[in-house]
C-alpha positions in Angstrom: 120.7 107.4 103.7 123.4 104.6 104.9 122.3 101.6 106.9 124.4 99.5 109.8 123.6 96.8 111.3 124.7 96.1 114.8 123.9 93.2 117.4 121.4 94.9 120.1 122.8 95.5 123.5 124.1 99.1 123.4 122.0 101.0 121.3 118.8 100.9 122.7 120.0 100.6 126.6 117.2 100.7 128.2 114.6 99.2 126.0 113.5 95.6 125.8 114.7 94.2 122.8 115.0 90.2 122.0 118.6 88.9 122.6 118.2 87.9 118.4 117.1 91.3 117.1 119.4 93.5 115.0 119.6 97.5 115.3 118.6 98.7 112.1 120.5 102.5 111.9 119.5 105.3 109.5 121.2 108.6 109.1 118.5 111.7 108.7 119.5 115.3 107.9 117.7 117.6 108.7 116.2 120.6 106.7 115.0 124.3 107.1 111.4 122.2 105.8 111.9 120.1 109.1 111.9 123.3 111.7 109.7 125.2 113.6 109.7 128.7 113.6 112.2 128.4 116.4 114.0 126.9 114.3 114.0 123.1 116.0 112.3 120.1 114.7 109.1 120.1 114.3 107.9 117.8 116.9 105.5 115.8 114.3 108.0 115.0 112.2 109.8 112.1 114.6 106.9 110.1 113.9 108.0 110.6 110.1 111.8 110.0 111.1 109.7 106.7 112.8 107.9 105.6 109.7 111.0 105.9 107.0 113.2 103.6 109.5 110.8 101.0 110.0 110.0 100.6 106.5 113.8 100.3 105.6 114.1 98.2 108.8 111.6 95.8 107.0 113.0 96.1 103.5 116.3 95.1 104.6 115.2 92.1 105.7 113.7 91.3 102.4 109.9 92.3 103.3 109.0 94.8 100.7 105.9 96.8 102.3 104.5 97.7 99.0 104.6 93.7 98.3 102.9 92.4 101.0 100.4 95.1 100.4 99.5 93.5 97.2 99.5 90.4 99.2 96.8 91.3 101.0 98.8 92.3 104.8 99.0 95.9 105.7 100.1 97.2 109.2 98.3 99.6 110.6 100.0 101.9 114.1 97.8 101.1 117.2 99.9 102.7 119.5 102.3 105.0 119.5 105.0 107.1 122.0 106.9 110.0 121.8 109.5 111.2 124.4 111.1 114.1 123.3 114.5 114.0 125.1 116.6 117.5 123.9 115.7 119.5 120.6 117.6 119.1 116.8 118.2 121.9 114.5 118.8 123.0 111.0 121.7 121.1 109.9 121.8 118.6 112.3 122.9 114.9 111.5 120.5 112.0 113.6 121.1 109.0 113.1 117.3 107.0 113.8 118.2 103.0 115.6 115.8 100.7 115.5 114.6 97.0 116.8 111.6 95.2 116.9 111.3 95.1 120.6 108.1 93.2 121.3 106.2 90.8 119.0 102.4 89.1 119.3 100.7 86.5 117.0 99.2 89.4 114.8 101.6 92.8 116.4 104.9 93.8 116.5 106.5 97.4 118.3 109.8 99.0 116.8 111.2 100.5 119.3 113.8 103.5 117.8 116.1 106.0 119.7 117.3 109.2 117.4 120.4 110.7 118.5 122.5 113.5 117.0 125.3 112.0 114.8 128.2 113.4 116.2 127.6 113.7 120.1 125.3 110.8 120.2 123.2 113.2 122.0 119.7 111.1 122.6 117.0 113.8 120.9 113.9 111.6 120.9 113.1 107.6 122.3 109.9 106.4 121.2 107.8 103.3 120.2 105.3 102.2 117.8 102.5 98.6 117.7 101.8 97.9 114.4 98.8 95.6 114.0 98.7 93.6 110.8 95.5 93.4 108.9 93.9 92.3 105.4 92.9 94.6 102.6 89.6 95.2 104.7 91.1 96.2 108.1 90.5 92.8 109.9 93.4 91.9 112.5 95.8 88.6 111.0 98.2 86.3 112.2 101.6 87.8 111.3 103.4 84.9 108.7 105.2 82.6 110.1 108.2 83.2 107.2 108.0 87.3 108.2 108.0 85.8 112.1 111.1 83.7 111.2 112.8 86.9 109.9 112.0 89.4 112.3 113.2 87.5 115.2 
């Protein structure tokens, strides 16, 4: 997986996304374990795609899910959206962008758009909330230094 960052504006046309926010990009290829039995992806597996960006979205900004686990703040998806936009296949090469589009006291969405590599070819937009909580599922205040980095 390769990462790029780019300045937001051209990526995600169509999505709100804070004039300060970076798109995060990560390349996925995709395997016969990702297909159907028509042989396109299996349409769970964007929310996967999803998941694996926004971590790496986080972790190259220097906040290490696993750390602030052990710190006592885990996110949990409140919300989510799918719109599936034109199918991928065996072989295929997507490349998943992602921003934070929207942020709250205790919330934030990452928006991401997955296009095929070569064409550019949108295959999937969708959105996710994340709430952050303690180790016991309560709703926190986000930190202001994780704020300060995300914006």
């Amino acid at each position: 997986m390769s990462s790029e960052k780019e300045e937001t504006g051209n990526l995600l046309a169509g999505r709100a996304c804070p004039a300060a926010s970076r798109v995060e990009n990560m390349d996925i290829r995709i395997y016969y374990e990702d297909t159907d039995c028509g042989g396109m992806v299996y349409y769970g597996n964007y929310l996967k795609y999803f998941e694996r960006a926004r971590t790496q979205y986080l972790e190259e900004r220097g906040l290490s899910v696993a750390e602030l686990m052990k710190e006592g703040t885990m996110f949990v998806v409140v919300h989510a959206e799918v719109d599936y936009r034109s199918p991928a296949r065996y072989g295929d090469q997507l490349i998943v962008e992602t921003v934070v589009s929207d942020m709250t006291a205790a919330s934030f969405t990452f928006s991401h758009v997955i296009r095929e590599r070569e064409s550019r070819r949108v295959v999937v937009e969708g959105s996710a909330r994340l709430a952050a909580t303690d180790g016991n599922g309560k709703v926190k205040r986000l930190d202001k230094a994780m704020v300060a980095v995300l914006k």
